[in-house]
N, CA, C and O of each residue as an XYZ file, in Angstrom:
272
protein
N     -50.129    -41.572     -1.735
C     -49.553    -42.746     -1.107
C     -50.440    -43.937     -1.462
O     -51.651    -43.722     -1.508
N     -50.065    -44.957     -1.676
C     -50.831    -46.116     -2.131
C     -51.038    -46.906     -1.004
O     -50.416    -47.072      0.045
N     -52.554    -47.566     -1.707
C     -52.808    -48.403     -0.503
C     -52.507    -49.492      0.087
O     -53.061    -50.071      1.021
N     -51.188    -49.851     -0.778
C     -50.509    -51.164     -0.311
C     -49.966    -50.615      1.042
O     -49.939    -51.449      1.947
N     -49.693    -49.829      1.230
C     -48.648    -49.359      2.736
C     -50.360    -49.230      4.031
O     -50.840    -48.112      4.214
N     -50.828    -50.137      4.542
C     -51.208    -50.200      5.722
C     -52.674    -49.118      5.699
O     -52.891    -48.788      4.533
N     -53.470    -48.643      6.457
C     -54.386    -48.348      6.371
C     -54.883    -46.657      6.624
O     -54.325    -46.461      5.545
N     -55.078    -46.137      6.778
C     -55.783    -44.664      6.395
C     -54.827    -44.001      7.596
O     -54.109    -43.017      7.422
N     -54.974    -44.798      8.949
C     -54.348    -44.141     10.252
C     -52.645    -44.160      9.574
O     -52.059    -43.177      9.121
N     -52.296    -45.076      9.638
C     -51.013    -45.447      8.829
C     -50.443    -44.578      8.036
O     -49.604    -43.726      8.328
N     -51.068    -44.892      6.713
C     -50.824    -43.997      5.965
C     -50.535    -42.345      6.492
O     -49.617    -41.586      6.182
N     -51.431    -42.185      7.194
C     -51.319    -40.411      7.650
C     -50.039    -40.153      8.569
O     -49.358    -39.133      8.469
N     -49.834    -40.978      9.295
C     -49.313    -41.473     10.204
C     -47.860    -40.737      9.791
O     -47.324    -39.722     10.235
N     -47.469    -41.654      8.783
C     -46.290    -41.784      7.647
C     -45.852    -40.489      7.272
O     -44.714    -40.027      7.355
N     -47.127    -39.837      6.753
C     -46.824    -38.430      5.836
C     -46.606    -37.074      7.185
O     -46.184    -35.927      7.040
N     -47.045    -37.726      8.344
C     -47.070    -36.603      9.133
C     -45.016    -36.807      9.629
O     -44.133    -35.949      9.644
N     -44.982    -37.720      9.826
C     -43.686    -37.994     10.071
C     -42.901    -37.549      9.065
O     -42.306    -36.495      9.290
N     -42.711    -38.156      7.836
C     -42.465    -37.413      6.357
C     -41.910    -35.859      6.787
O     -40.834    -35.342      7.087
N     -43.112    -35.509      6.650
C     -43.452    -34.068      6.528
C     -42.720    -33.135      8.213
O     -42.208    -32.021      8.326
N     -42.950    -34.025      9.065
C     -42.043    -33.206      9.996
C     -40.610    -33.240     10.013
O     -39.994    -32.331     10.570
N     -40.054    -34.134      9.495
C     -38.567    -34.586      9.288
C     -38.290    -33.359      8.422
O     -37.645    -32.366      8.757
N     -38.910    -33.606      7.202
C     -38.016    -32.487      5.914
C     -38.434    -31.221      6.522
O     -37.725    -30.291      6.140
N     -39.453    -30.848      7.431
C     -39.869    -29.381      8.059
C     -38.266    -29.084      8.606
O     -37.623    -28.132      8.164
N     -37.756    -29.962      9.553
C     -36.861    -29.395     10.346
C     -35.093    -29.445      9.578
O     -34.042    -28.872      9.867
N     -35.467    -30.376      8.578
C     -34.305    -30.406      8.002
C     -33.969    -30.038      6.439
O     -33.168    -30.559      5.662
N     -35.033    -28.764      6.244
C     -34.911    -28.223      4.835
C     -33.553    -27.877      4.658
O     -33.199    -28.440      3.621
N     -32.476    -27.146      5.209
C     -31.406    -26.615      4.895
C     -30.287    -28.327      4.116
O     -29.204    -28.342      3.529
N     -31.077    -29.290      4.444
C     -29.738    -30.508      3.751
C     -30.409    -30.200      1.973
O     -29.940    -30.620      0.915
N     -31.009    -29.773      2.085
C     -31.368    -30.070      0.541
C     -31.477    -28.829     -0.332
O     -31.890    -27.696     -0.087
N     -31.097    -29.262     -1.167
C     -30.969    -27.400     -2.549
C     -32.234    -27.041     -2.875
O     -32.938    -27.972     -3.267
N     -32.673    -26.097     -2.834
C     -33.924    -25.583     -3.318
C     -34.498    -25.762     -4.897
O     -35.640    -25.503     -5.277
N     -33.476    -26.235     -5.635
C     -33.174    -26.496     -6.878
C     -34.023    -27.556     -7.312
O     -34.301    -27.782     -8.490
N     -34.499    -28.315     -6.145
C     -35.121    -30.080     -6.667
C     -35.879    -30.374     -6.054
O     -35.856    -30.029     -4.873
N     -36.734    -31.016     -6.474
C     -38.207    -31.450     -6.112
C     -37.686    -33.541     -5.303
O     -37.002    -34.474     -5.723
N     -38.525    -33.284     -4.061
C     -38.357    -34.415     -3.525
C     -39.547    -35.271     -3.711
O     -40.543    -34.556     -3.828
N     -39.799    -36.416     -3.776
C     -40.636    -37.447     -3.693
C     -40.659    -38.847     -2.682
O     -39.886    -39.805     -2.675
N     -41.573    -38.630     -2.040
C     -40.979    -39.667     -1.040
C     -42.439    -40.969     -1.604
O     -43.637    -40.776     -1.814
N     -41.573    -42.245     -1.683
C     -42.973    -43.446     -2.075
C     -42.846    -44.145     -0.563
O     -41.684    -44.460     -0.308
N     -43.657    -44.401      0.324
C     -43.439    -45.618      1.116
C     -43.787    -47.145      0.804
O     -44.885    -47.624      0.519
N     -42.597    -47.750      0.932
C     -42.764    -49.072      0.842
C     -43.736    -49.828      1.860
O     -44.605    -49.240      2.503
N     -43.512    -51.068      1.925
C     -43.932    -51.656      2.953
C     -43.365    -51.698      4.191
O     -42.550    -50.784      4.065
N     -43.223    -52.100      5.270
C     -42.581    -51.407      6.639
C     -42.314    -49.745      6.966
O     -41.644    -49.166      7.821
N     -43.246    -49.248      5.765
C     -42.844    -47.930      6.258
C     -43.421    -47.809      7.690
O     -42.641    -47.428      8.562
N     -44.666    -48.084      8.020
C     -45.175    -47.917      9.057
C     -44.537    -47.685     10.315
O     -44.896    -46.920     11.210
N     -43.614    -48.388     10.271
C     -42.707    -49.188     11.529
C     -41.725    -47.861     11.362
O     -40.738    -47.847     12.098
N     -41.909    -46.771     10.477
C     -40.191    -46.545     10.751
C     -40.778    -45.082     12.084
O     -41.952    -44.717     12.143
N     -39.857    -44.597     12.824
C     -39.803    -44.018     13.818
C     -38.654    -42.861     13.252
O     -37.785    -43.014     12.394
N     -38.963    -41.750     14.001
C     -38.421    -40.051     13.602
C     -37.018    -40.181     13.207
O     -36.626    -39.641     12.172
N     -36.105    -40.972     14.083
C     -34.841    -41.185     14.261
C     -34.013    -41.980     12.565
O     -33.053    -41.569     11.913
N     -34.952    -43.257     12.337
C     -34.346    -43.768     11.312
C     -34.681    -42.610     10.306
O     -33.830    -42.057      9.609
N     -36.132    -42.281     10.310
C     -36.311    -41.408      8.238
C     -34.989    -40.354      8.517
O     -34.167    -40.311      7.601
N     -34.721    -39.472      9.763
C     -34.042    -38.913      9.323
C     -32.461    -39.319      8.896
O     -31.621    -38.750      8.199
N     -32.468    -40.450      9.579
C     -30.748    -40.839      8.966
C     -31.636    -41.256      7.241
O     -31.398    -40.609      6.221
N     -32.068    -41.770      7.265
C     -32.599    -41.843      5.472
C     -32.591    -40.245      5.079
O     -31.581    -40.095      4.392
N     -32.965    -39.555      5.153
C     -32.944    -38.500      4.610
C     -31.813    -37.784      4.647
O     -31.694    -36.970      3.731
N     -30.694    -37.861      5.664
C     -29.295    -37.181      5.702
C     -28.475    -38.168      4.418
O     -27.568    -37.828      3.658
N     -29.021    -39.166      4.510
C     -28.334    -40.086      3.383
C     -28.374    -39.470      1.591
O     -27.535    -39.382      0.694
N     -29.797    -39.153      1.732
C     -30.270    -39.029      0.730
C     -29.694    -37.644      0.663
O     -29.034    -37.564     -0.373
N     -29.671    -36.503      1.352
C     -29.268    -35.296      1.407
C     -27.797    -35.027      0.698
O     -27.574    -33.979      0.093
N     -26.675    -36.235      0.855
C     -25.374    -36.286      0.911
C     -25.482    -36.755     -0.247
O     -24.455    -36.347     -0.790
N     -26.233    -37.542     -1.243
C     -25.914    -37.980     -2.477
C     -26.593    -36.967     -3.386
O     -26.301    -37.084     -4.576
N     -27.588    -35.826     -3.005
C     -27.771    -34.760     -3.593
C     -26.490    -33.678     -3.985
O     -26.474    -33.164     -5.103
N     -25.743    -33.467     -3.278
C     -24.758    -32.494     -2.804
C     -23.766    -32.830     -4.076
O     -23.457    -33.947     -4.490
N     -23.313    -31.408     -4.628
C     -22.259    -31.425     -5.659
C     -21.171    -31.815     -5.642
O     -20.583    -32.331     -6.593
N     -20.617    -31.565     -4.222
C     -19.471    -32.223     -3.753
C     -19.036    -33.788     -3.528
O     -17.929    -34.309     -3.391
N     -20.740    -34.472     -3.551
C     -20.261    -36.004     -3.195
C     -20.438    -36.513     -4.595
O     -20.665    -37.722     -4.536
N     -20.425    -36.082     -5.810
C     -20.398    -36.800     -6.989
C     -18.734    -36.957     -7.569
O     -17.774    -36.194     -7.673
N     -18.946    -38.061     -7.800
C     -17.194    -38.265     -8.200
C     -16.958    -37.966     -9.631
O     -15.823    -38.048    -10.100
């Protein structure tokens, strides 16, 4: 994680959140693909509720079915 995104607490902060979101919501995603998450700036600010609508988002444009 780079150090433009806020400071050491922050930063950890981020990845622990990260990391508990995709813990509970491995089944949206294919085992097939490697995820990468970069935080921008305001990541700090984001709270359990928004990453995971980001990540159901992101989950749905993975999926074979939503490609046209």
């Amino acid at each position: 994680m780079t150090k433009k995104v806020g400071n050491a607490v922050q930063r950890n902060r981020i990845k622990r959140v990260v990391r508990e979101v995709f813990r509970r919501n491995r089944q949206l995603f294919p085992a097939s693909h490697d995820l990468v998450f970069i935080a921008k700036r305001g990541a700090t600010d984001i709270d359990y509720g928004s990453l995971l609508c980001e990540l159901q988002r992101a989950a749905r444009r993975l999926r074979p079915e939503a490609t046209p």
